[in-house]
Each structure stands twice: as C-alpha cells, then as structure tokens.
N, C-alpha and C positions, 0 to 999 in steps of 0.2 A: 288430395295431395299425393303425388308418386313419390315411392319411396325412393331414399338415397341411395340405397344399394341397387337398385334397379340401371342397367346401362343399356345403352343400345349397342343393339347387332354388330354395327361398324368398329365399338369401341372394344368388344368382347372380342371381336376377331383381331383386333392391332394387340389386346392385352394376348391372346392366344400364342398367335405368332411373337412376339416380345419373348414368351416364358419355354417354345419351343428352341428359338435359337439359343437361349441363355443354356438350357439342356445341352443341346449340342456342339456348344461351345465348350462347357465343362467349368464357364467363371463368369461372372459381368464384375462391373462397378460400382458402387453399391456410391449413391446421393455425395457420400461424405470424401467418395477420391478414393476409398480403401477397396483392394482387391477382394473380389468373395469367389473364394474357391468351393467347388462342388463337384469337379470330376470324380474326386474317391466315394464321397456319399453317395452319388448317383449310381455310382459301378458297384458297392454293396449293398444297396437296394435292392438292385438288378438280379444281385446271385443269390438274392435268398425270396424270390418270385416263387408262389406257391401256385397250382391251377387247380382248383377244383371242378370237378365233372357232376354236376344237380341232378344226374338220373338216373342214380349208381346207389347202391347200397349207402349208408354210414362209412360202413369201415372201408371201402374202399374211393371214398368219395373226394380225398386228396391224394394230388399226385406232385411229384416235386422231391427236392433235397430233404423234405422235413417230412414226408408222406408218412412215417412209421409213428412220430410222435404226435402227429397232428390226428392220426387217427386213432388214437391211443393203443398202438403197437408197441412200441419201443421199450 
C-alpha cells in the first residue's frame, strides 16, 4: 500500500511554486475568503537569518546579527 503522504513529482512542483508565489506575494487567501498576511513575519524571519560556517572552530562557527551569543560570547 503507498503511503498518503507520498505525492508525485508534478504535484510537489505545482505545491512548490503555490508556496514560492504566496512568499513573494507577501499574503494569499486563505479557503475561508479571509486575508492571510505574511509580509512582516517573512521580513523578520529574514533579519534574524543566522549562517554558520562547519569548518571553523566552535567559537567562531556562527556568523550573523546573533554571532556573539550564539557562540556564547556575549
């Protein structure tokens, strides 16, 4: 028996593109008619983006707005 969650390729790439424009739109419409806003959550998201570098010390192995407490500097 295949599982239910299991989808085809076709249907992952329409679900793909679906959640990319919804991104860059910044809102959809959500089943019920009601607006769903998501430009501010996406834009705070965005500003608090950490990068870590995996072949770097510990302490210096985050870099970003948070690098000092994430490497426990701060």
């Amino acid at each position: 028996m295949r599982d239910p969650r299991e989808i085809s390729r076709s249907d992952a790439a329409a679900m793909g593109a679906e959640a990319l424009k919804i991104c860059r739109a910044g809102s959809y419409t959500a089943p019920s008619g009601r607006p769903v806003e998501l430009r501010d959550a996406i834009a705070r998201a965005v500003a608090h983006v950490a990068f870590a570098i995996l072949d770097t010390s510990p302490e210096r192995r985050t870099i970003g707005p948070f690098a000092r407490r994430f490497a426990g500097l701060a």
